[in-house]
C-alpha positions in Angstrom: 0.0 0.0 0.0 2.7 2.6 0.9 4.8 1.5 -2.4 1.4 2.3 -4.5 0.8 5.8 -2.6 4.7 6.7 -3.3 4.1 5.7 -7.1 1.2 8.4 -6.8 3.2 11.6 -5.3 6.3 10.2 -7.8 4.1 10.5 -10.5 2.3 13.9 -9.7 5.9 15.5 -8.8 7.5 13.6 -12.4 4.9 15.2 -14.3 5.0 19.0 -12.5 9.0 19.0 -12.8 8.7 18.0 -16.7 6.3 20.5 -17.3 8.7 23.3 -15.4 11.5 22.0 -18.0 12.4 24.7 -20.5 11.3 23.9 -24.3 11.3 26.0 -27.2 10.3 29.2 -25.3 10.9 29.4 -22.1 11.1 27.3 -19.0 11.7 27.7 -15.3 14.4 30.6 -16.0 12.2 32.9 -17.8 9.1 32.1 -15.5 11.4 34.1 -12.9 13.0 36.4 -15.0 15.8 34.9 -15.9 15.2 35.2 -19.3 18.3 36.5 -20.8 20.9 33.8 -22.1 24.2 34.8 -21.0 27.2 35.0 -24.0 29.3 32.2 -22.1 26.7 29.0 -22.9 25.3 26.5 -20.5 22.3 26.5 -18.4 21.3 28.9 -15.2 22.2 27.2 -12.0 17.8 26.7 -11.7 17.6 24.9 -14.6 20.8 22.3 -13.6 19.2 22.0 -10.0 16.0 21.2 -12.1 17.7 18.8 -14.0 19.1 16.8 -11.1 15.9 16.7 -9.3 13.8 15.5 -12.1 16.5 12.6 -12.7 16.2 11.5 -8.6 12.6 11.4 -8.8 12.6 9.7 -12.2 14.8 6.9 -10.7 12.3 6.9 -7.0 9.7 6.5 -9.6 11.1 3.6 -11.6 12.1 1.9 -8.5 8.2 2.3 -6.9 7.3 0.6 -10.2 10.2 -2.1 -10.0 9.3 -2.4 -6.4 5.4 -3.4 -6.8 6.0 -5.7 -9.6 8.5 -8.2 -7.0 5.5 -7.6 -4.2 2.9 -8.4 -6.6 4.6 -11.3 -7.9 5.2 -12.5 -4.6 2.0 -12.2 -3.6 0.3 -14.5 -6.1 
């Protein structure tokens, strides 16, 4: 039961972080102003820090999922 309610807030949080991912127009960077590229390259520090957490929470996610396929296995 707990595995299946973590699999529910890992989901919700997946898809909000996604959605806060820049694309062709904007992301979280220009949502707080941060709209100007600088001339050096790379990606603001928020966008990085986005980035990292979307990548933990994938991997909490596919683990929920790896997780509740042993128990339900086990189970029948």
């Amino acid at each position: 039961m707990g595995f299946s309610i973590a699999l529910i807030v890992f989901s919700l949080l997946l898809m909000l972080l996604v959605l806060m991912h820049k694309g062709k127009g904007g992301g979280l960077s220009d949502m707080f102003g941060g709209g100007m590229q600088s001339s050096v390259g790379g990606s603001s520090v928020a966008e990085r820090n986005l980035d990292r957490i979307t990548v933990v929470i994938g991997l909490l996610w596919f683990a929920c999922i790896i997780v509740l396929g042993i128990l339900m296995k086990v189970n029948n």
